[in-house]
LORO-693115 format. One record per residue: residue in one letter; residue number from 1; z, y, x of N, C-alpha, C in turn. Coordinates in steps of 0.001 Angstrom, whole numbers. Layout:
+------+-----+---------+---------+---------+---------+---------+---------+---------+---------+---------+
! type ! seq !     npz !     npy !     npx !    capz !    capy !    capx !     cpz !     cpy !     cpx !
+------+-----+---------+---------+---------+---------+---------+---------+---------+---------+---------+
!    A ! NUM !       Z !       Y !       X !       Z !       Y !       X !       Z !       Y !       X !
...
+------+-----+---------+---------+---------+---------+---------+---------+---------+---------+---------+
***
This chain:
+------+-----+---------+---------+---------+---------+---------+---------+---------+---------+---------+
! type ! seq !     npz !     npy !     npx !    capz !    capy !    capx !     cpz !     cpy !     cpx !
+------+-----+---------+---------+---------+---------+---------+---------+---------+---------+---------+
!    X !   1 !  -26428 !  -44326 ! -127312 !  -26813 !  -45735 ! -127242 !  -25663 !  -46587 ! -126728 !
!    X !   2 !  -24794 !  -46078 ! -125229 !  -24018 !  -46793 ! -124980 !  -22656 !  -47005 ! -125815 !
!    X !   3 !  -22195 !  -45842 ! -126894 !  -21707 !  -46158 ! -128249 !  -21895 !  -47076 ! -128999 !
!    X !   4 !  -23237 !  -47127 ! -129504 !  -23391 !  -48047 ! -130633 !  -23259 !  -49186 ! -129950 !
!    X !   5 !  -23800 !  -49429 ! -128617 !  -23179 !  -51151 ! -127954 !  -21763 !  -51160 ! -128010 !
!    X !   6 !  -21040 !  -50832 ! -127447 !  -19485 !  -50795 ! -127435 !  -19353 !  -50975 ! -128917 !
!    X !   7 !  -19862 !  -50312 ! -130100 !  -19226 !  -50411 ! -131036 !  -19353 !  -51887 ! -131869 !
!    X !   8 !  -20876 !  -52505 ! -131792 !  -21615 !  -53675 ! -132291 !  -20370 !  -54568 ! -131543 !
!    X !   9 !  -20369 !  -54613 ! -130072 !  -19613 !  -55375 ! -129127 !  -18290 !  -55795 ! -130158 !
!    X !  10 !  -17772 !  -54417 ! -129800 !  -16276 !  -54388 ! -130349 !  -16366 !  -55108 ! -132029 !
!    X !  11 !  -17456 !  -54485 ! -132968 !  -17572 !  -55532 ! -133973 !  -18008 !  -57299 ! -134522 !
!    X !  12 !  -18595 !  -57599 ! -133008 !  -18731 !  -58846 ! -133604 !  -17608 !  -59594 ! -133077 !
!    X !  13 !  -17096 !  -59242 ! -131769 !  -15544 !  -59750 ! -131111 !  -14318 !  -59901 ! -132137 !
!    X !  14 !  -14600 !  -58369 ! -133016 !  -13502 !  -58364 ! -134499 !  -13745 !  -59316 ! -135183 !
!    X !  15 !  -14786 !  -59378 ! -135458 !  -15183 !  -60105 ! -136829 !  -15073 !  -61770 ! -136609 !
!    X !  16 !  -15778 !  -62153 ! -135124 !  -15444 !  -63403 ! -134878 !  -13854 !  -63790 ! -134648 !
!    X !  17 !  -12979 !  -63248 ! -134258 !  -11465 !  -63235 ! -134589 !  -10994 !  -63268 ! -135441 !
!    X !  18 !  -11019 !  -62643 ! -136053 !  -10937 !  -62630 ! -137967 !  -11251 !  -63513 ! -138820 !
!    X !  19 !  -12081 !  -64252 ! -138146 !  -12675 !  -65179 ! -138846 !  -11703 !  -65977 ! -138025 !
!    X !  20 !  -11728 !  -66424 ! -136851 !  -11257 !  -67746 ! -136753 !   -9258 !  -67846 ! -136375 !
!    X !  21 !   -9090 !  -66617 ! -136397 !   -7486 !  -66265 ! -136347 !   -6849 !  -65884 ! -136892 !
!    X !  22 !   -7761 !  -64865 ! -138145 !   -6700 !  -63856 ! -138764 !   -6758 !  -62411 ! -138047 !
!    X !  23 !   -6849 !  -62433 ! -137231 !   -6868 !  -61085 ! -136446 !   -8038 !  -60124 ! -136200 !
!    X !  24 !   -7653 !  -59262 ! -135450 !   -9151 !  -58344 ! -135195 !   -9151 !  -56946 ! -134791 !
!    X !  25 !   -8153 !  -56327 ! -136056 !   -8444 !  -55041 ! -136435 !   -7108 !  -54666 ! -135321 !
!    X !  26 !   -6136 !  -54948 ! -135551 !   -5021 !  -54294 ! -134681 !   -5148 !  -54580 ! -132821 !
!    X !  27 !   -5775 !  -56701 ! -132736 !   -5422 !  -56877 ! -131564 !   -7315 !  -56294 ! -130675 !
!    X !  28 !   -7955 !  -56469 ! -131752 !   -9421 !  -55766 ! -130642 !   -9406 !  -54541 ! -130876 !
!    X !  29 !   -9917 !  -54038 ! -131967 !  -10216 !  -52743 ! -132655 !  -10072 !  -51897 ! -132118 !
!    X !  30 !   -7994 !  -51603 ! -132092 !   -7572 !  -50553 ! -131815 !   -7457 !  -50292 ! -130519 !
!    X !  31 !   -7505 !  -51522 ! -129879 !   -7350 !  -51160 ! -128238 !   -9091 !  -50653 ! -127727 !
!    X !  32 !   -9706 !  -51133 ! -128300 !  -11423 !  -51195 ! -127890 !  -11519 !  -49512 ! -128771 !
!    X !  33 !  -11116 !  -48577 ! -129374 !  -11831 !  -47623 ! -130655 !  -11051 !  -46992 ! -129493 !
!    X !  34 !   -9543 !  -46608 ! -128792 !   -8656 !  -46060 ! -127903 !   -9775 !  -46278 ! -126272 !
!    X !  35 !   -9079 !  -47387 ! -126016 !   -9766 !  -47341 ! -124449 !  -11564 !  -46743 ! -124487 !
!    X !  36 !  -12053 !  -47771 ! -125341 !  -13737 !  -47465 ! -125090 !  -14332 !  -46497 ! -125601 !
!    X !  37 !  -13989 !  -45952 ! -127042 !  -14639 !  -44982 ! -127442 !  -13926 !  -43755 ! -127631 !
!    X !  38 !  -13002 !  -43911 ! -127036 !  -12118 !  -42454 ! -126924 !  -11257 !  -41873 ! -127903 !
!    X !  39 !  -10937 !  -42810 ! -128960 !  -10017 !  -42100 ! -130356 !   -8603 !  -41952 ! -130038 !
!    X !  40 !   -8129 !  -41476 ! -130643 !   -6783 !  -41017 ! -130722 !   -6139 !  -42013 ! -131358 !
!    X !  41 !   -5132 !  -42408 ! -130916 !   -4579 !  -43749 ! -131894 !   -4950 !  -43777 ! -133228 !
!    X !  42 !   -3943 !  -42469 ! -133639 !   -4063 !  -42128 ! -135178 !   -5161 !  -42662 ! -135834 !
!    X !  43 !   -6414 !  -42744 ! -135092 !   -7631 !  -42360 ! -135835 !   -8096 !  -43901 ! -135465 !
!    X !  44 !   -7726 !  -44512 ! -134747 !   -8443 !  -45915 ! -134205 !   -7329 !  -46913 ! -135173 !
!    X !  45 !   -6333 !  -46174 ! -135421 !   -5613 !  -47051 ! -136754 !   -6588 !  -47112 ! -138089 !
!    X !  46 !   -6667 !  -45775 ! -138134 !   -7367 !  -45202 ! -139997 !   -8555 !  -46210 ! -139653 !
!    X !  47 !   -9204 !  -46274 ! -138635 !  -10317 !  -46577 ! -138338 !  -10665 !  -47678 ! -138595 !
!    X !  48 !   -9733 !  -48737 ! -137930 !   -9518 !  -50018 ! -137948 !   -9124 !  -50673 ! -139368 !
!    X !  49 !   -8935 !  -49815 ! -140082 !   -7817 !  -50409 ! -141376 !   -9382 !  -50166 ! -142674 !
!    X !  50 !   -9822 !  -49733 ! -142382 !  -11595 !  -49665 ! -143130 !  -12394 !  -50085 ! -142588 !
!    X !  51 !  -12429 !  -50562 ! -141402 !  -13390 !  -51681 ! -140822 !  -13018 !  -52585 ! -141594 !
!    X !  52 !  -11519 !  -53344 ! -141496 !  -11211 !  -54660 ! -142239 !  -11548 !  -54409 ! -143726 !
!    X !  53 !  -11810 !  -53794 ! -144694 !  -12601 !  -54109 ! -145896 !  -13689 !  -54555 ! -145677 !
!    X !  54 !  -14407 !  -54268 ! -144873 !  -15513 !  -55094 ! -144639 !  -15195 !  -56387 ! -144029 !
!    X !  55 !  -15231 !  -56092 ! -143131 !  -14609 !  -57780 ! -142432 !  -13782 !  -58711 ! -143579 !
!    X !  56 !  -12957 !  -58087 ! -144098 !  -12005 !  -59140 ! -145392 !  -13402 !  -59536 ! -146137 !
!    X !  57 !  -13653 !  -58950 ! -147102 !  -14989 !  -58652 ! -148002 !  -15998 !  -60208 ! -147167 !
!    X !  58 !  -16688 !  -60012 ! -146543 !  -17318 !  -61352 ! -145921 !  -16593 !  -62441 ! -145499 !
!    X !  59 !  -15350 !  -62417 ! -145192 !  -14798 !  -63609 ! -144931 !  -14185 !  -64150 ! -146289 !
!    X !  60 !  -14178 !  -63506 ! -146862 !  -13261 !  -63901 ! -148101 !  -14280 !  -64449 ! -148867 !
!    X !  61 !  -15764 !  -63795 ! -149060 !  -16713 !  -64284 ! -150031 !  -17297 !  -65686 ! -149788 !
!    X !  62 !  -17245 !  -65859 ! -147565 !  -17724 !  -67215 ! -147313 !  -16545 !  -68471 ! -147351 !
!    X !  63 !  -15122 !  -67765 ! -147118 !  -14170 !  -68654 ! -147300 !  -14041 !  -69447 ! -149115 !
!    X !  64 !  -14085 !  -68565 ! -150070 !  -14261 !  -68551 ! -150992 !  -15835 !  -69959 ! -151681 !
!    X !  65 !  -16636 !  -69548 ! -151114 !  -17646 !  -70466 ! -151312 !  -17613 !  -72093 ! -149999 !
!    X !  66 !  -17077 !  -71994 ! -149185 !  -16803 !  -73254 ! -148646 !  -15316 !  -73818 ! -149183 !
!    X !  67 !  -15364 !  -74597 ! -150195 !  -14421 !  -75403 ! -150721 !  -12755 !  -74596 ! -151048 !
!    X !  68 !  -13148 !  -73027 ! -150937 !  -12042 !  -72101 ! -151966 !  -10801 !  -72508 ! -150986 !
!    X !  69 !  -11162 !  -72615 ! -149759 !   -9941 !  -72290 ! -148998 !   -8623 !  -71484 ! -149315 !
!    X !  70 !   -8717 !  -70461 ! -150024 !   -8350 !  -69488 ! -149963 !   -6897 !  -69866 ! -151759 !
!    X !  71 !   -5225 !  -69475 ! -151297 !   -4518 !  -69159 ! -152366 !   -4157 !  -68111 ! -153193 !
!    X !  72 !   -4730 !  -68220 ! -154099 !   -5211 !  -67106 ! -154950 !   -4252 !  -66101 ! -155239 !
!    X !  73 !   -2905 !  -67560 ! -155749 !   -1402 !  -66789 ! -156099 !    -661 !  -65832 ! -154885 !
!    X !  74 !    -636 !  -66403 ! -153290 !    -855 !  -65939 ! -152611 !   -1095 !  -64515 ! -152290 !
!    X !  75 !   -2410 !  -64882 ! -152218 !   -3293 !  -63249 ! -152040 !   -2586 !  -62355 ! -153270 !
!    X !  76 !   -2202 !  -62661 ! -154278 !   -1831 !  -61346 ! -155083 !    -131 !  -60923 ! -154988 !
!    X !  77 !     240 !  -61735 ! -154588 !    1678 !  -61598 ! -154265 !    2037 !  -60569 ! -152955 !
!    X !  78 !    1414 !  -61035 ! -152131 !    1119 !  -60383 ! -150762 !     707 !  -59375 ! -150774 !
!    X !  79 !    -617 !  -59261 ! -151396 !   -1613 !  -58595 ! -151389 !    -753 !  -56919 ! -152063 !
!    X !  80 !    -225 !  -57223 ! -152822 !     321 !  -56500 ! -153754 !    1437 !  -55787 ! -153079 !
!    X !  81 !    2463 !  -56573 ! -152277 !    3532 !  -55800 ! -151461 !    2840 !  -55434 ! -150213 !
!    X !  82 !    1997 !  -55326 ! -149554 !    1346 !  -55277 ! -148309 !     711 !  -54006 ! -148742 !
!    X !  83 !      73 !  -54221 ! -149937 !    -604 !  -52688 ! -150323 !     511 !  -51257 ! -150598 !
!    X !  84 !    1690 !  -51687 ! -151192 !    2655 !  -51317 ! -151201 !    2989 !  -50122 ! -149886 !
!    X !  85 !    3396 !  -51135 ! -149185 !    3792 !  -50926 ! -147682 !    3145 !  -50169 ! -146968 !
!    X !  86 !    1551 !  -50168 ! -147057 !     598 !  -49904 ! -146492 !     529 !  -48424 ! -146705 !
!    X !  87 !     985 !  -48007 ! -148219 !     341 !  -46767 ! -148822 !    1484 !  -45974 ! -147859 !
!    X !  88 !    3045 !  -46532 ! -147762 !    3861 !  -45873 ! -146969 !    3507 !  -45871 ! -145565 !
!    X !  89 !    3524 !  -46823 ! -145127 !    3188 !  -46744 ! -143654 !    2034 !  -46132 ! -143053 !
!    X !  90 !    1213 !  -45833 ! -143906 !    -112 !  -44622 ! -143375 !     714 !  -43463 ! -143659 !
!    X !  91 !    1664 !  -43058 ! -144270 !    2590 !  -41606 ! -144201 !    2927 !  -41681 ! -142706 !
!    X !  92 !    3717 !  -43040 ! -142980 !    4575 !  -42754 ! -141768 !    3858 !  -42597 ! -140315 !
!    X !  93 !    2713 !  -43472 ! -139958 !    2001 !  -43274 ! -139207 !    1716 !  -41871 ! -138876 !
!    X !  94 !    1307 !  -41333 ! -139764 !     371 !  -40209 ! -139544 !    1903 !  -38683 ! -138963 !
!    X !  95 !    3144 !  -39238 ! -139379 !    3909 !  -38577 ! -138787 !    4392 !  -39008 ! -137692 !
!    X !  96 !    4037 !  -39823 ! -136889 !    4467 !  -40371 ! -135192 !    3098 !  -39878 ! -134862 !
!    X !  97 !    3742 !  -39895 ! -133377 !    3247 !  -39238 ! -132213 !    2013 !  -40325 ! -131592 !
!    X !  98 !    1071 !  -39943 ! -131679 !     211 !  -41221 ! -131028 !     758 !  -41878 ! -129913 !
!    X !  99 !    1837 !  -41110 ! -128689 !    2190 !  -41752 ! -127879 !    3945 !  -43125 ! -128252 !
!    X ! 100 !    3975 !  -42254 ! -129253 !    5319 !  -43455 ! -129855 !    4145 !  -44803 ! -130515 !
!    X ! 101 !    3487 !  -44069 ! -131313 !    2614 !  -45627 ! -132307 !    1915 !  -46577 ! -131257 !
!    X ! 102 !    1391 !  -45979 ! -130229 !     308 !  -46753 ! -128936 !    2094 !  -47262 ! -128169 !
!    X ! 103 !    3366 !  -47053 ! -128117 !    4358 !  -47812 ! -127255 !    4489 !  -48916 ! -128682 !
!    X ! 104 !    4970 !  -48833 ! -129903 !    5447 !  -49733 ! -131384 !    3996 !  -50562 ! -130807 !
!    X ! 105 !    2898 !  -50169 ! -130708 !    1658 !  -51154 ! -131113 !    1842 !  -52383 ! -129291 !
!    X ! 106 !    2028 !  -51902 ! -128538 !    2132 !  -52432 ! -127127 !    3060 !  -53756 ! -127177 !
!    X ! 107 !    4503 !  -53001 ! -127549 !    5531 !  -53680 ! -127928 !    5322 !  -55240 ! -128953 !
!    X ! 108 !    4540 !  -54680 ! -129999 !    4523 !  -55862 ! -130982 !    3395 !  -57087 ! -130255 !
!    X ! 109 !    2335 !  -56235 ! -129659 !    1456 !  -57234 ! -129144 !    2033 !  -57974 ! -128099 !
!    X ! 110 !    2810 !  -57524 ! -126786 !    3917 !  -58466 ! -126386 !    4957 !  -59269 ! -127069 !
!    X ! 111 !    5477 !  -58728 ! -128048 !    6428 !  -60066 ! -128749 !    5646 !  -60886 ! -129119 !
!    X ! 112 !    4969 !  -60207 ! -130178 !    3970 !  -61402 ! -130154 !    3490 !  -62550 ! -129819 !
!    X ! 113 !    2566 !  -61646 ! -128592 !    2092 !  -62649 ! -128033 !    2810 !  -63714 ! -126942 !
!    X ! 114 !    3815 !  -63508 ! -126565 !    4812 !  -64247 ! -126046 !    5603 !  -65266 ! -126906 !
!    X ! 115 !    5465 !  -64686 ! -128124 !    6118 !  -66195 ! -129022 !    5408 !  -66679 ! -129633 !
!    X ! 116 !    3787 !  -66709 ! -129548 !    2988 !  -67627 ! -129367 !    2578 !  -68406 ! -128291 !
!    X ! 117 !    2868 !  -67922 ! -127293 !    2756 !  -68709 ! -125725 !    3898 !  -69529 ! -126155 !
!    X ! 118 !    5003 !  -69296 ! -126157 !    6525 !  -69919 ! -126311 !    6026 !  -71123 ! -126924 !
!    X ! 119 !    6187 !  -71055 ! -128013 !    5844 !  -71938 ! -129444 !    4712 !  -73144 ! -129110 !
!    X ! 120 !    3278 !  -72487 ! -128453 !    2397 !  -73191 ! -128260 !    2455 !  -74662 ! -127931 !
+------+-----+---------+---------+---------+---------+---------+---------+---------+---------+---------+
***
């Protein structure tokens, strides 16, 4: 029981982020699937990266029906090298050490988030 709360938790926190930032899967997900429910990076990555089909999937269908927010040319351009990238970088992932990918994932969320403080 105290799973499925943590997990609902951790999903509507994603999903409401996602919706209003872009984000979700890397900056809640993976830290919430690691700290709270005990996964192994590796697996709170895989994890996280098939949650967001869903999460994309509803935001895209309501973005889509409120006035087509959304650039079509965009999305396939991107969409297309990102998938690219993606198919490699789950290799590469899956050959680092959960303790190197959890320091790369730490790291980026500090630059990050520091040159959005900066900028702000």
């Amino acid at each position: 029981m105290k799973l499925a709360l943590i997990a609902i938790v951790t999903g509507l926190t994603a999903g409401l982020l996602g919706a209003l930032c872009g984000v979700g899967g890397g900056i809640v997900m993976v830290p919430a699937f690691v700290a709270l429910l005990g996964l192994e990076h590796k697996r709170a990555v895989a994890t996280s990266l098939a949650v967001i089909i869903l999460t994309a999937i509803a935001a895209t269908l309501n973005n889509t029906r409120a006035n087509n927010l959304i650039d079509w040319k965009i999305v396939i351009i991107v969409g297309a090298a990102s998938a690219v990238a993606a198919w490699f970088g789950s290799d590469l992932m899956r050959s680092l050490s959960n303790q190197t990918l959890t320091r790369i994932f730490g790291a980026l969320l500090l630059v990050f988030g520091l040159r959005m403080l900066w900028k702000a």
